[in-house]
CHARMM-style PDB file with segment names, atoms N, HN, CA, C and O in Angstrom:
ATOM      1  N   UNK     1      24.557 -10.417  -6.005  1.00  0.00      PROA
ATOM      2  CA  UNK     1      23.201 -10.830  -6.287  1.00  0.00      PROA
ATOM      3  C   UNK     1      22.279  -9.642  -6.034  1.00  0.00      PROA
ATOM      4  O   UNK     1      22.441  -8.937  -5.038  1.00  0.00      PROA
ATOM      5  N   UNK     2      21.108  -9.363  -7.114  1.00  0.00      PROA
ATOM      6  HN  UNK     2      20.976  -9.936  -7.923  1.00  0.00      PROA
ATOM      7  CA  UNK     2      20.467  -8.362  -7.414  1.00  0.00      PROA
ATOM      8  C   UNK     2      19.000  -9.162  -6.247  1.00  0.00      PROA
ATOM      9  O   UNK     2      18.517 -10.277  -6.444  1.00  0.00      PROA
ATOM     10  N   UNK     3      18.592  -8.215  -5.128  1.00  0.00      PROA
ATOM     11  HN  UNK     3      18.984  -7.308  -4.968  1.00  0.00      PROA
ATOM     12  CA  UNK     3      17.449  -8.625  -5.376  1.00  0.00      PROA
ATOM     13  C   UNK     3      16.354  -6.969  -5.040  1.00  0.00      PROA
ATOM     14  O   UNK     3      16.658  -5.888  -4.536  1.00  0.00      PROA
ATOM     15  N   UNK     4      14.955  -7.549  -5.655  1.00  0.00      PROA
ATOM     16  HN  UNK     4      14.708  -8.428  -6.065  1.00  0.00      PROA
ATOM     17  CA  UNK     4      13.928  -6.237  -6.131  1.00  0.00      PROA
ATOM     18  C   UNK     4      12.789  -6.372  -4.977  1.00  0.00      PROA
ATOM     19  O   UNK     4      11.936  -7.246  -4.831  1.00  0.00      PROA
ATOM     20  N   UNK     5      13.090  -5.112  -4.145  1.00  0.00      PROA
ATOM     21  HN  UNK     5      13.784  -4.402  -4.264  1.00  0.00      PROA
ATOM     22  CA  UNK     5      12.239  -4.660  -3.368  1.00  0.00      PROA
ATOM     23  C   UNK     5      10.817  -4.333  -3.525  1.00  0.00      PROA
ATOM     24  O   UNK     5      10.926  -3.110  -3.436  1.00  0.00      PROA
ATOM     25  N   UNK     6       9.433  -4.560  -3.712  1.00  0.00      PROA
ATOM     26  HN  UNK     6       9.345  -5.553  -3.784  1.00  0.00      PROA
ATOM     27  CA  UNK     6       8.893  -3.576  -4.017  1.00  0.00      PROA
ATOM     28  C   UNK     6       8.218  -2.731  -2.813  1.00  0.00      PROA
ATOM     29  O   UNK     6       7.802  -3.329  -1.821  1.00  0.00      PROA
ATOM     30  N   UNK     7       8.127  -1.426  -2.917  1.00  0.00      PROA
ATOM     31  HN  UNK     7       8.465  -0.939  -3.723  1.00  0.00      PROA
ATOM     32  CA  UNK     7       7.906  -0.841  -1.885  1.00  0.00      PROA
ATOM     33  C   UNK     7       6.271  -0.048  -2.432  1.00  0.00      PROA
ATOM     34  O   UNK     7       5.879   0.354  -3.528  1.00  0.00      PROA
ATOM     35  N   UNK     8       5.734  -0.084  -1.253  1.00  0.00      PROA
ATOM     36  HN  UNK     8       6.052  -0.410  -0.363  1.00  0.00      PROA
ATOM     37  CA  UNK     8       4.183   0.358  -1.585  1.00  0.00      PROA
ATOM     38  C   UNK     8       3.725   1.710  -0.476  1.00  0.00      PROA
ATOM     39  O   UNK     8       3.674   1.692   0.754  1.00  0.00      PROA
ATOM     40  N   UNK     9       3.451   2.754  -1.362  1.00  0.00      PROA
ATOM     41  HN  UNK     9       3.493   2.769  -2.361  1.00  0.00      PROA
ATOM     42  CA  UNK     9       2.895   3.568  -0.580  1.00  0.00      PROA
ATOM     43  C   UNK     9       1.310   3.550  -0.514  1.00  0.00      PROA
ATOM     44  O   UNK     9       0.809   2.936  -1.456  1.00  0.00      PROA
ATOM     45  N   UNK    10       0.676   3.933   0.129  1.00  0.00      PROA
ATOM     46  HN  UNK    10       1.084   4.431   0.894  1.00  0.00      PROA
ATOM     47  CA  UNK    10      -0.600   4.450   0.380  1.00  0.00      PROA
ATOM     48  C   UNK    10      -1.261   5.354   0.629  1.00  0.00      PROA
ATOM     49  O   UNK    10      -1.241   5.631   1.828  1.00  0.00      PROA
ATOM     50  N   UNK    11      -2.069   6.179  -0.169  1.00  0.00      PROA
ATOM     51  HN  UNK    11      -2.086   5.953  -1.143  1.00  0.00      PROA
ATOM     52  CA  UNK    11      -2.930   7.462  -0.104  1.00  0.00      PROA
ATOM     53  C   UNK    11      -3.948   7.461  -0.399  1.00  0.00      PROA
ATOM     54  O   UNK    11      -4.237   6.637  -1.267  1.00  0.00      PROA
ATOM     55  N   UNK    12      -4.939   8.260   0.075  1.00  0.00      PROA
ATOM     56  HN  UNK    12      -4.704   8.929   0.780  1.00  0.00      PROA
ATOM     57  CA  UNK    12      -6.367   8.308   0.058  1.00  0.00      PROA
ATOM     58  C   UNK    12      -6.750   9.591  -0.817  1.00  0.00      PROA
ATOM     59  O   UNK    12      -6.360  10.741  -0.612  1.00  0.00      PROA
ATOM     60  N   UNK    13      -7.651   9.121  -1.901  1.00  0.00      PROA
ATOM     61  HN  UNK    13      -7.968   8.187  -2.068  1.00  0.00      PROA
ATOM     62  CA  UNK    13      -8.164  10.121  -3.037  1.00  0.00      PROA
ATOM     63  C   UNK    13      -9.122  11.009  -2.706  1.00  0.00      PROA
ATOM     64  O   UNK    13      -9.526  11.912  -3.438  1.00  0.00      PROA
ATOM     65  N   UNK    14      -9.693  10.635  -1.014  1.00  0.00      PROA
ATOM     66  HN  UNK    14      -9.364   9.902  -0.419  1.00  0.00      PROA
ATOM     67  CA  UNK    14     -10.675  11.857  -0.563  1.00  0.00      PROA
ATOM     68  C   UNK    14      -9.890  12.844  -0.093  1.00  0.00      PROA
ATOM     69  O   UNK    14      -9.617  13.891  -0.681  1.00  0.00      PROA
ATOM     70  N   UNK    15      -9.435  12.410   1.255  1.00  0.00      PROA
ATOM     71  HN  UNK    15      -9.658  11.560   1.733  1.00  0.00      PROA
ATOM     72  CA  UNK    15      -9.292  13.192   2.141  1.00  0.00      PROA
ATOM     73  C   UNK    15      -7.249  13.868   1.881  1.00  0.00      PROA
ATOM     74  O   UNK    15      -6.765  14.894   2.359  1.00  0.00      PROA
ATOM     75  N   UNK    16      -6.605  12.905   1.065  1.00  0.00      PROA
ATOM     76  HN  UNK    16      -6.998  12.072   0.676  1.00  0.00      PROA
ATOM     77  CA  UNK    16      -4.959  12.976   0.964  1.00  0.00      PROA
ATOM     78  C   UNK    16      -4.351  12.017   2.109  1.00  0.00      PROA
ATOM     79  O   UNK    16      -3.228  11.704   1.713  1.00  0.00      PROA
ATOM     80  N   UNK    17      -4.550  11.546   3.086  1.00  0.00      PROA
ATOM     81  HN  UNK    17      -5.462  11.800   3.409  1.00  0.00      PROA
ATOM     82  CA  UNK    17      -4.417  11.003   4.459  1.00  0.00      PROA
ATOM     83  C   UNK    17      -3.115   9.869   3.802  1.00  0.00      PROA
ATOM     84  O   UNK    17      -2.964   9.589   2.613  1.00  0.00      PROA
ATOM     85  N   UNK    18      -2.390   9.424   4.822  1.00  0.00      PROA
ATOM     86  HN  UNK    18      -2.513   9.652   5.788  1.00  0.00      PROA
ATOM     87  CA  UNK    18      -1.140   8.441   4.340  1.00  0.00      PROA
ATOM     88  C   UNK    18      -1.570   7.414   5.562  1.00  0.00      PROA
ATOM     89  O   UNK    18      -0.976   6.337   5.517  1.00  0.00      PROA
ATOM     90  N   UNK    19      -2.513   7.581   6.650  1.00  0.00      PROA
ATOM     91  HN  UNK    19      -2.995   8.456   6.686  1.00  0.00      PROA
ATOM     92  CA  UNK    19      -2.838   6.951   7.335  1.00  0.00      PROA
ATOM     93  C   UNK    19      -3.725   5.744   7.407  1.00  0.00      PROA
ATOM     94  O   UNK    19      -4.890   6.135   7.488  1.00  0.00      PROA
ATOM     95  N   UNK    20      -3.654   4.541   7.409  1.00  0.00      PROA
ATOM     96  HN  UNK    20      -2.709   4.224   7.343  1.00  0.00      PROA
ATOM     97  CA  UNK    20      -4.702   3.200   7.287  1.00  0.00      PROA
ATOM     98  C   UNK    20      -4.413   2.223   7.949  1.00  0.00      PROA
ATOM     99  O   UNK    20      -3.431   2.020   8.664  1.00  0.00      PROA
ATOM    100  N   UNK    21      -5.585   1.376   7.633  1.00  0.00      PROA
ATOM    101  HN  UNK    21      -6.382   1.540   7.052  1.00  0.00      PROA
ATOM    102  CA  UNK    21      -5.421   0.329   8.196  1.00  0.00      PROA
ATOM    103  C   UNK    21      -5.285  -1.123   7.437  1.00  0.00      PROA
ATOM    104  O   UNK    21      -5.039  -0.837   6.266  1.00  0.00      PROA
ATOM    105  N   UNK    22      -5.317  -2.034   7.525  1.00  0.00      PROA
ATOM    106  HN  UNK    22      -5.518  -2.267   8.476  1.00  0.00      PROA
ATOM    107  CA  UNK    22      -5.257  -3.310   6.945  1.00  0.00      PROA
ATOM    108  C   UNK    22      -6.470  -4.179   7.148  1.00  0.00      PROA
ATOM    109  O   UNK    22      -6.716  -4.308   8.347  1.00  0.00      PROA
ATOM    110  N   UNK    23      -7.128  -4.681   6.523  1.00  0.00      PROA
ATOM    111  HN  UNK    23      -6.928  -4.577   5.548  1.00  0.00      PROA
ATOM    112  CA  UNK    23      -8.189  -5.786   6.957  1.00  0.00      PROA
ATOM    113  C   UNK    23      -8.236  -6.851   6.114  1.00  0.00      PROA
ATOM    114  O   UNK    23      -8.186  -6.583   4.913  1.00  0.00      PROA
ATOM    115  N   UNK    24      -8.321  -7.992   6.438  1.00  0.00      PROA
ATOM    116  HN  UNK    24      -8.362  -8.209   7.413  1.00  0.00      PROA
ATOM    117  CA  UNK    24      -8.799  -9.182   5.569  1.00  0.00      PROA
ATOM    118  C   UNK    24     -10.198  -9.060   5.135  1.00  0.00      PROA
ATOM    119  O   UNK    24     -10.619  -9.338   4.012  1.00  0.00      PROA
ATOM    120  N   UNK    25     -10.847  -8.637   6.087  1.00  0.00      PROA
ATOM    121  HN  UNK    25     -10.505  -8.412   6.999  1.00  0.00      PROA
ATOM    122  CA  UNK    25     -12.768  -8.079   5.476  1.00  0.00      PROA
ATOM    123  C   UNK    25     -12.543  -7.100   4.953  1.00  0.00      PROA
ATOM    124  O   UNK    25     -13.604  -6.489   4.834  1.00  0.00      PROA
ATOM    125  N   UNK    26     -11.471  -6.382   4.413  1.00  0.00      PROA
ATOM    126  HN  UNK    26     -10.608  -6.878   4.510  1.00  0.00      PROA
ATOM    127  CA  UNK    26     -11.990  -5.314   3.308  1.00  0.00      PROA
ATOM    128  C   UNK    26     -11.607  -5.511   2.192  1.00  0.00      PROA
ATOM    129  O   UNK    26     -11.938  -4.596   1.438  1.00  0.00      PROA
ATOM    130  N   UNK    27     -10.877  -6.542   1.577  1.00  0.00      PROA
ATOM    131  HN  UNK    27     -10.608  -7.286   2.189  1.00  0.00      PROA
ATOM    132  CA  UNK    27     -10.184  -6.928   0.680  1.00  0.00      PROA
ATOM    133  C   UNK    27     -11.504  -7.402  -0.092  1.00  0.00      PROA
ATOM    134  O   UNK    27     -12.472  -8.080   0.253  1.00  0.00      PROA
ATOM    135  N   UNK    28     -10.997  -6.512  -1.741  1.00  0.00      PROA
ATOM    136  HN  UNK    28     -10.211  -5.961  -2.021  1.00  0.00      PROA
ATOM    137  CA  UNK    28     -12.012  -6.996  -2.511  1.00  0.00      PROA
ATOM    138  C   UNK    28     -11.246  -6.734  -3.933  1.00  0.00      PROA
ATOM    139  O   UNK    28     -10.057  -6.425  -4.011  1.00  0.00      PROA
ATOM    140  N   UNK    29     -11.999  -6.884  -4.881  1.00  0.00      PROA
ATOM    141  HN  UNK    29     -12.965  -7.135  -4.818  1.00  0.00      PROA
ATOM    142  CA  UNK    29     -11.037  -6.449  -6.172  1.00  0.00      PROA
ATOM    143  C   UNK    29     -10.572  -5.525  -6.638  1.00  0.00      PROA
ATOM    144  O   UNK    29      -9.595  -5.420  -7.380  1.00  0.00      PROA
ATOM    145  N   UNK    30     -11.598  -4.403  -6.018  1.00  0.00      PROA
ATOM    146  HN  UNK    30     -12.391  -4.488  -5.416  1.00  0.00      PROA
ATOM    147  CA  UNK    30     -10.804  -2.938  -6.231  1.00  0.00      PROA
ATOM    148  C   UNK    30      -9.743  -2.404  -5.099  1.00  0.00      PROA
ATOM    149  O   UNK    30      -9.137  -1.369  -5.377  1.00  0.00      PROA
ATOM    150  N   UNK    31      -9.478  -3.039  -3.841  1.00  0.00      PROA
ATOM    151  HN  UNK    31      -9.970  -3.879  -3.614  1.00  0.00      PROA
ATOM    152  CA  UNK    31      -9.293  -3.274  -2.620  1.00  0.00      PROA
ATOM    153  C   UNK    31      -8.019  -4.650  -2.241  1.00  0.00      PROA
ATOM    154  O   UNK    31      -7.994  -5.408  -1.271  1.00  0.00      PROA
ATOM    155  N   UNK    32      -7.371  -4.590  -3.052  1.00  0.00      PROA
ATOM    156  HN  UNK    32      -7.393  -3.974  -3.840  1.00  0.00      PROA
ATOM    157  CA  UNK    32      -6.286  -6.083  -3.246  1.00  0.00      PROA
ATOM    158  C   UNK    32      -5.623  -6.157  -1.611  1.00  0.00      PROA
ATOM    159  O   UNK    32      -5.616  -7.233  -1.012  1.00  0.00      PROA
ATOM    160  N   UNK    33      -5.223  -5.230  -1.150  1.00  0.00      PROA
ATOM    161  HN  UNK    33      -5.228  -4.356  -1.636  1.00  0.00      PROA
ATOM    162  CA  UNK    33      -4.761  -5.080   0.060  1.00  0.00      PROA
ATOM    163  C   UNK    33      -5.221  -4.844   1.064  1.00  0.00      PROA
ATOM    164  O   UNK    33      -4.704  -4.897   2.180  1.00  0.00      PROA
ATOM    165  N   UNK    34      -6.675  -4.438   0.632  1.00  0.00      PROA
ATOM    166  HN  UNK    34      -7.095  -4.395  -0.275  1.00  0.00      PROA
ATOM    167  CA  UNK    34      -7.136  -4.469   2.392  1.00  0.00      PROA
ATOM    168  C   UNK    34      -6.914  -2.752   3.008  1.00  0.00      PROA
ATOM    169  O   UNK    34      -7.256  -2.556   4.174  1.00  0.00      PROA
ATOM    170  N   UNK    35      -6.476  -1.834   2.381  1.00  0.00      PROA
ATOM    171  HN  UNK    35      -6.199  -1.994   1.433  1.00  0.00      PROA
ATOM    172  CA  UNK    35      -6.060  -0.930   3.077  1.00  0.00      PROA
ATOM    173  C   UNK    35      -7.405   0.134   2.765  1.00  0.00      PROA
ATOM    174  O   UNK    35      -8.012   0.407   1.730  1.00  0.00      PROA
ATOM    175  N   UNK    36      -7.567   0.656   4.424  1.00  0.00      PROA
ATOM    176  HN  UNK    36      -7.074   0.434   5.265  1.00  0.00      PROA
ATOM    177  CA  UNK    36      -8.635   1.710   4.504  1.00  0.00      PROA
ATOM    178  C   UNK    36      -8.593   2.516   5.131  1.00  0.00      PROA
ATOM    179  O   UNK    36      -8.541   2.121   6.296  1.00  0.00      PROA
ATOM    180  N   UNK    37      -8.576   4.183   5.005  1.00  0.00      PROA
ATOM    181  HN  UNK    37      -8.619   4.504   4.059  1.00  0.00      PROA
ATOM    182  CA  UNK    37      -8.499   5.031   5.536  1.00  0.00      PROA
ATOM    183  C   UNK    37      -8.970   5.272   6.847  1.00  0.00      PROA
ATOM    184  O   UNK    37     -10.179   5.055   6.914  1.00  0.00      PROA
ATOM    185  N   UNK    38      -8.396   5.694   8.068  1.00  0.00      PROA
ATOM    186  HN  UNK    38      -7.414   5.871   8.013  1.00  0.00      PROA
ATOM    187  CA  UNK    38      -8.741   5.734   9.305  1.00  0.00      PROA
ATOM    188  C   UNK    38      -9.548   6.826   9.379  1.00  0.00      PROA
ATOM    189  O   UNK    38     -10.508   6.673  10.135  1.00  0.00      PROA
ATOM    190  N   UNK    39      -9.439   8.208   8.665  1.00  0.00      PROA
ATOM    191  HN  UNK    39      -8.660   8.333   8.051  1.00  0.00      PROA
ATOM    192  CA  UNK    39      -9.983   9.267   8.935  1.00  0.00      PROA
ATOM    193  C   UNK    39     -11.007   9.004   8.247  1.00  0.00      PROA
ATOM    194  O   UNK    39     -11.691   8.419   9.088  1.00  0.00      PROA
ATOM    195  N   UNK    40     -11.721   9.020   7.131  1.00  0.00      PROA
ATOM    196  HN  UNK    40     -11.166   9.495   6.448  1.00  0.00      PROA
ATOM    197  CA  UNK    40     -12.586   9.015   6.258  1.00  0.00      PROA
ATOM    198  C   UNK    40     -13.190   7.648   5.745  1.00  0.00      PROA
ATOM    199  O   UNK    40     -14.247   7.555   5.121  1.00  0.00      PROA
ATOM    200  N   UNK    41     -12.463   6.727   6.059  1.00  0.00      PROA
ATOM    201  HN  UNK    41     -11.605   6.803   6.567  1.00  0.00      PROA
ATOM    202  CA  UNK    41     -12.658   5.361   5.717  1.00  0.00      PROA
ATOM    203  C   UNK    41     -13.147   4.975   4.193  1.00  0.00      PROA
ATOM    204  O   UNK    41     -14.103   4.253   3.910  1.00  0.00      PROA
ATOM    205  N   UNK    42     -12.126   5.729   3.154  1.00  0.00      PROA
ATOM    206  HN  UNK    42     -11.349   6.315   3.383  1.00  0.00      PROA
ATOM    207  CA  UNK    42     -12.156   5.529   1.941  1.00  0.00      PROA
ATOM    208  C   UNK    42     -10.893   4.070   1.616  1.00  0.00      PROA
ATOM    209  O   UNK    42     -10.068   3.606   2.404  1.00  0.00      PROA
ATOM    210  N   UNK    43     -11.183   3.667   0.184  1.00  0.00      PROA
ATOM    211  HN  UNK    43     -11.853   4.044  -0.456  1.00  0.00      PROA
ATOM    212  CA  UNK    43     -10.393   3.028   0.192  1.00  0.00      PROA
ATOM    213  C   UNK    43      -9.364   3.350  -0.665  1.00  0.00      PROA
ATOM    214  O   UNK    43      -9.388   3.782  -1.817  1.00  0.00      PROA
ATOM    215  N   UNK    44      -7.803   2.875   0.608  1.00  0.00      PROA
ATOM    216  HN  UNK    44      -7.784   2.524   1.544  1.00  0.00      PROA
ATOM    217  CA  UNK    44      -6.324   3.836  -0.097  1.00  0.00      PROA
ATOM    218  C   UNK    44      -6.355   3.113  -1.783  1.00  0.00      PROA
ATOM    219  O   UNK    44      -6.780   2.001  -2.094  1.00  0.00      PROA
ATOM    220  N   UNK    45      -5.757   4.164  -2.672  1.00  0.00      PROA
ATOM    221  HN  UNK    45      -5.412   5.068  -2.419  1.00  0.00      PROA
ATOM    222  CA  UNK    45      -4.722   3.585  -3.470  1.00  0.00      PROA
ATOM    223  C   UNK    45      -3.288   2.987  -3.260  1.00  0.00      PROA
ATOM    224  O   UNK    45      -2.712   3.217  -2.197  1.00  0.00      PROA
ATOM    225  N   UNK    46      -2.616   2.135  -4.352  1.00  0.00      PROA
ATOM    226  HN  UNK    46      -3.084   1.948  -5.216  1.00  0.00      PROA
ATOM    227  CA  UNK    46      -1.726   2.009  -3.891  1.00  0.00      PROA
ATOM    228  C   UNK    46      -0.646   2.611  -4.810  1.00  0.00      PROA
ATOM    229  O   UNK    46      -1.005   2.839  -5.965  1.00  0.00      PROA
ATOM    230  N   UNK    47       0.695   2.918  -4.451  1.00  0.00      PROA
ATOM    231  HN  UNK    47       0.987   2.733  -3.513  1.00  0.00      PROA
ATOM    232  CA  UNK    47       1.324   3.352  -5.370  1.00  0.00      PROA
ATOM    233  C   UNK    47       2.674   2.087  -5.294  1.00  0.00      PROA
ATOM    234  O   UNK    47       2.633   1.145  -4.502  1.00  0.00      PROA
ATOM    235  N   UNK    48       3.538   2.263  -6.046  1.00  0.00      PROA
ATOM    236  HN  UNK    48       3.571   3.027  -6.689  1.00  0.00      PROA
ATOM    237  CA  UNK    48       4.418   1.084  -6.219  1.00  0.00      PROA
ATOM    238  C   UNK    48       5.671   1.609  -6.665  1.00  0.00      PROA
ATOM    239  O   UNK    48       5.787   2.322  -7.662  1.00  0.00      PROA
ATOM    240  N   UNK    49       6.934   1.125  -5.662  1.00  0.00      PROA
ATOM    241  HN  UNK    49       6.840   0.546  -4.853  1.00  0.00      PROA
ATOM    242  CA  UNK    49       8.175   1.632  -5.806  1.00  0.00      PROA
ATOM    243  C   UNK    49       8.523   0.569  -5.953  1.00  0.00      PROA
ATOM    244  O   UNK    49       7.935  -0.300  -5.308  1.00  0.00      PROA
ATOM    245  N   UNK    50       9.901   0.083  -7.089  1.00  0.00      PROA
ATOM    246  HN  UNK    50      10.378   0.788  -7.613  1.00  0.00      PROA
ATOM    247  CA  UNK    50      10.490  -0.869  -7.268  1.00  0.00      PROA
ATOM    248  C   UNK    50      12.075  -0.233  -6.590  1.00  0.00      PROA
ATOM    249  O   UNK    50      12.694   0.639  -7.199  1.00  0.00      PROA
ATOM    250  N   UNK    51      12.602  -0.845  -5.209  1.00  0.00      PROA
ATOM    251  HN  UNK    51      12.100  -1.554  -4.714  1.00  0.00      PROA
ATOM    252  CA  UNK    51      14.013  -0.845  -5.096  1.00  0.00      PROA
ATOM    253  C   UNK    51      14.835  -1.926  -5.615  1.00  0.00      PROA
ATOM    254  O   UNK    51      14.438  -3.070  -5.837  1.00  0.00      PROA
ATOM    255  N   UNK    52      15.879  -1.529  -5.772  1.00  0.00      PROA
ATOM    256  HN  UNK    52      16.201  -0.599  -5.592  1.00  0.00      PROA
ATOM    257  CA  UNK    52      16.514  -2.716  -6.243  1.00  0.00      PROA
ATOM    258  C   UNK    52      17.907  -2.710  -5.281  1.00  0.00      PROA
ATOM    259  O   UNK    52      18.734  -1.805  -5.172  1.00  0.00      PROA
ATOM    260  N   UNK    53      17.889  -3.639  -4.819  1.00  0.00      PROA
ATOM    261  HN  UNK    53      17.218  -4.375  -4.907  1.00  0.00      PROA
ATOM    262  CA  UNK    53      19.369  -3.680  -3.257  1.00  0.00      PROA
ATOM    263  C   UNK    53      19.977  -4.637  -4.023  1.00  0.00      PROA
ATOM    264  O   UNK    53      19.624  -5.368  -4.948  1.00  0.00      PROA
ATOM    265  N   UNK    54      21.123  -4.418  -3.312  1.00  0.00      PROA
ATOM    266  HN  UNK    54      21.410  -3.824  -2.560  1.00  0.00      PROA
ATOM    267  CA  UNK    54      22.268  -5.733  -3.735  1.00  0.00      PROA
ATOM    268  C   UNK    54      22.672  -6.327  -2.593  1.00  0.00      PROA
ATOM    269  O   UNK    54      23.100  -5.572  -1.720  1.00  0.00      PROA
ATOM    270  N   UNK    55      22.638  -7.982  -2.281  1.00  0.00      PROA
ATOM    271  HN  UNK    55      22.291  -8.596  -2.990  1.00  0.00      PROA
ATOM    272  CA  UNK    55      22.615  -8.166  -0.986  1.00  0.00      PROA
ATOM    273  C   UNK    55      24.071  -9.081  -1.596  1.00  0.00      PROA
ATOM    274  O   UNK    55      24.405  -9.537  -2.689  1.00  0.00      PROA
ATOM    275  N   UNK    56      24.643  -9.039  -0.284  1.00  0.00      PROA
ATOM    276  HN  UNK    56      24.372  -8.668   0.605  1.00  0.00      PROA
ATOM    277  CA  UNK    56      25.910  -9.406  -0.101  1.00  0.00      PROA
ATOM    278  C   UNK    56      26.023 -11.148   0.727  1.00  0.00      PROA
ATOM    279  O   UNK    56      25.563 -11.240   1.865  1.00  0.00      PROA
ATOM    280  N   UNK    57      26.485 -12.088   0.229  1.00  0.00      PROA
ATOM    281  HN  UNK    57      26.859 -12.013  -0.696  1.00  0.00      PROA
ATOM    282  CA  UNK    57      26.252 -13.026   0.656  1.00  0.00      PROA
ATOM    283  C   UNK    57      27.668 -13.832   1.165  1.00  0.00      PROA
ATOM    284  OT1 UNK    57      27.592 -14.944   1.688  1.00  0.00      PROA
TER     285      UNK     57
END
């Protein structure tokens, strides 16, 4: 059985930073996740990795 990981990175378009935080008050539409830069307090992009594992049952 196939199942699909998706894996999400996060980076900031000011400063480059991989560092953030999460908030339910920052979540907005450009902002789906909530994630905001600690250093600069921009808001991260997200990027999107699809793994695909095979789990053994």
């Amino acid at each position: 059985m196939k199942v699909s990981i998706i894996i999400l990175n996060f980076k900031c378009p000011s400063c480059s930073g991989h560092q953030y935080r999460l908030s339910s008050f920052d979540v907005t539409t450009k902002n789906p996740h909530g994630a905001v830069c600690i250093f600069c307090k921009s808001i991260m992009h997200a990027s999107y990795r699809d793994a695909n594992v095979s789990a053994r049952c």
